[in-house]
C-alpha positions as CSV (number, residue, x, y, z in Angstrom):
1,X,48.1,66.1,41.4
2,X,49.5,68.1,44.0
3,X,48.7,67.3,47.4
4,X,46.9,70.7,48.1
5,X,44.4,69.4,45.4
6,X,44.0,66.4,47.2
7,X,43.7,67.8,50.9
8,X,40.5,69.9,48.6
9,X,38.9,66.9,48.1
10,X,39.1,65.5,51.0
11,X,38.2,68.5,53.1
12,X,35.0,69.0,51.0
13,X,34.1,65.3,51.4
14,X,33.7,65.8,55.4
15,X,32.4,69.0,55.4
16,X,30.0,67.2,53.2
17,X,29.9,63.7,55.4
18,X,27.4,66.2,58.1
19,X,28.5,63.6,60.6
20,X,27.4,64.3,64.4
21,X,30.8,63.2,65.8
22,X,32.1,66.5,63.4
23,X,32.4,70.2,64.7
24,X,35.0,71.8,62.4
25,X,36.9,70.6,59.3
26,X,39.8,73.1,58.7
27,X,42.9,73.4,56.8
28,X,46.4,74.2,58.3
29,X,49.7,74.6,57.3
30,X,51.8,74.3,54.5
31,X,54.6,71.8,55.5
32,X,53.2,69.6,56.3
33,X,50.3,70.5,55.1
34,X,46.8,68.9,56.4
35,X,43.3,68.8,57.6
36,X,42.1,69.6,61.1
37,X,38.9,67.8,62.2
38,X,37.7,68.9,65.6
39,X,35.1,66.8,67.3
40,X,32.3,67.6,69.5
41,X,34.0,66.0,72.5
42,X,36.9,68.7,72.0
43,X,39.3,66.3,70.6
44,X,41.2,67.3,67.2
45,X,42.1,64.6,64.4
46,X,44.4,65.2,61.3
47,X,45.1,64.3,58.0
48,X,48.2,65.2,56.6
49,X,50.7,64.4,53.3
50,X,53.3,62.3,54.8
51,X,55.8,59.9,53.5
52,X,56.1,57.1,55.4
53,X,58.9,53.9,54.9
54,X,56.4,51.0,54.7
55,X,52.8,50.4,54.3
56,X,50.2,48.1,53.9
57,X,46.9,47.7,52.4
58,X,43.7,47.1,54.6
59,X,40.5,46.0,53.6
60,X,37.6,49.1,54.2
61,X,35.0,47.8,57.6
62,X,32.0,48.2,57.1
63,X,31.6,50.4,60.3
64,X,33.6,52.5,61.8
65,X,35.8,51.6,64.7
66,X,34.8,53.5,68.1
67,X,36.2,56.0,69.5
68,X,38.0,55.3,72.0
69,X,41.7,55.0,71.4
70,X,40.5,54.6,67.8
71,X,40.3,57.9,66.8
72,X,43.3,58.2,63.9
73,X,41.6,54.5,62.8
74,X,38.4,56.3,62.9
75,X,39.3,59.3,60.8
76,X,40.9,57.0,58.1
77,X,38.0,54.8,57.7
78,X,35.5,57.7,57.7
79,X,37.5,59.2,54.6
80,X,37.7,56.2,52.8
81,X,34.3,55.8,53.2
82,X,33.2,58.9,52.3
83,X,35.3,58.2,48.7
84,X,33.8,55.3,48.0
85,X,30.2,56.5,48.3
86,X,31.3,60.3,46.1
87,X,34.2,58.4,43.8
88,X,35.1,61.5,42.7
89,X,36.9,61.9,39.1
90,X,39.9,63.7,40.7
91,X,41.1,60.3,42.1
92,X,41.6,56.9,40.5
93,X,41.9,54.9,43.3
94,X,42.4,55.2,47.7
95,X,43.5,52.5,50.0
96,X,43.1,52.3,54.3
97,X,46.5,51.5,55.0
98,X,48.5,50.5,58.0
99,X,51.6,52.1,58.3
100,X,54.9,50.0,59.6
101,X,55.4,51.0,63.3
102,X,51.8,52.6,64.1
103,X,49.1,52.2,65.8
104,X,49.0,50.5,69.7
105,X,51.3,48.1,71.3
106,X,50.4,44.6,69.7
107,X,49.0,46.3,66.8
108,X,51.7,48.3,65.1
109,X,51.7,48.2,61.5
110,X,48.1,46.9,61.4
111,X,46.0,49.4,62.1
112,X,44.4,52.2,59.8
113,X,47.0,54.9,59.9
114,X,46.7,56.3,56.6
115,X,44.9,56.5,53.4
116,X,46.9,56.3,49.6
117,X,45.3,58.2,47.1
118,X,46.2,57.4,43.5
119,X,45.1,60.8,41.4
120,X,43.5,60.3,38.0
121,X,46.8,61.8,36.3
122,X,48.9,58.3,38.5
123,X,49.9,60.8,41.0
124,X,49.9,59.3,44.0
125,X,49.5,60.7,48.2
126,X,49.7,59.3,51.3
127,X,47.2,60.9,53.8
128,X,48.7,59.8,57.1
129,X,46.2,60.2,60.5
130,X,46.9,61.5,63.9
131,X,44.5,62.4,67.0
132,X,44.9,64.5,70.1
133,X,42.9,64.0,72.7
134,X,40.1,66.2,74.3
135,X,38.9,67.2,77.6
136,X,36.2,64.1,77.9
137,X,37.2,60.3,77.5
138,X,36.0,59.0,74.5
139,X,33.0,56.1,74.4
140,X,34.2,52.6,73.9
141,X,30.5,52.3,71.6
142,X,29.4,53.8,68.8
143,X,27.7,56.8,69.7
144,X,26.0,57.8,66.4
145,X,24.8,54.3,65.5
146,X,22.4,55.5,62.7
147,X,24.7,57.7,61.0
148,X,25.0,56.3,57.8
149,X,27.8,57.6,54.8
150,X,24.8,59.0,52.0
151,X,25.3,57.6,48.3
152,X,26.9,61.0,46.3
C-alpha cells in the first residue's frame, strides 16, 4: 500500500473524529507527503511518511494527553484511536510509537512521536508527528473532557 493510500485513511478518519479541538484536516505535499491538522487555537499538527532509525512500541492511553507541549503526542494518540474504534480493512495492524531521539528533554525516545501502520497487503508506514505552535498557549487540562472517540 502506498503511503498516499494510507495518508486517505487517515485523513478521512479525523475528518470523521468531529473532534472540537479540530478546525481543518488537509493534505500537503508530495515529499514528504502528509496531513495538516489545524486546531481551533491556531496551532497546526502533522502527520507525515517518514523513516525514522529506531522506534519503539507504546501501549494506546486511554485518554489523550493535554495539550500543552503535548500536541505531536496528542495527534498520535487521537489517530490510533480513531483506528481502533473504525479498524478499517485497508490496515492490518497500527502501533503508537516513540521514536529514538524525540519528544522533550528527559523523555526522548518515549514519547508518542509516530504511528506504524502495517497494510493489509504487509506493507508497512511510519506516520511520524510534528506540531507548530499557535498564537494562544495551549491548556495544561483537557479542554473537551466529554469528547469521546464514537464506535465506527
Amino acid at each position: 500500500m502506498q503511503l498516499s493510500q494510507v495518508l486517505d485513511v487517515v485523513e478521512a478518519l479525523l475528518r470523521a473524529a468531529a473532534h472540537p479541538e479540530i478546525e481543518a484536516v488537509e493534505r500537503y505535499g508530495t515529499a514528504p507527503a502528509g496531513i495538516r491538522v489545524r486546531l481551533v487555537d491556531g496551532a497546526v499538527t502533522y502527520l507525515w511518511g517518514a523513516i525514522w532509525p529506531g522506534e519503539a512500541d507504546l501501549p494506546t492511553p486511554d485518554r489523550l494527553p493535554p495539550p500543552a507541549g503535548r500536541r505531536p503526542d496528542r495527534l498520535a494518540v487521537l489517530t490510533v484511536m480513531l483506528l481502533d474504534a473504525a479498524r478499517p480493512a485497508e490496515f492490518r495492524s497500527w502501533t503508537l510509537v516513540a521514536l529514538t531521539d524525540l519528544g522533550p528533554e528527559g523523555e526522548r525516545g518515549k514519547v508518542p512521536r509516530g504511528v506504524r501502520i502495517v497494510a493489509a497487503d504487509g506493507t508497512s508506514q511510519l506516520l511520524r508527528v510534528t506540531a507548530a505552535g499557535g498564537p494562544e498557549r495551549a491548556p495544561g487540562a483537557e479542554p473537551w473532557p466529554e469528547w469521546r472517540v464514537s464506535a465506527g
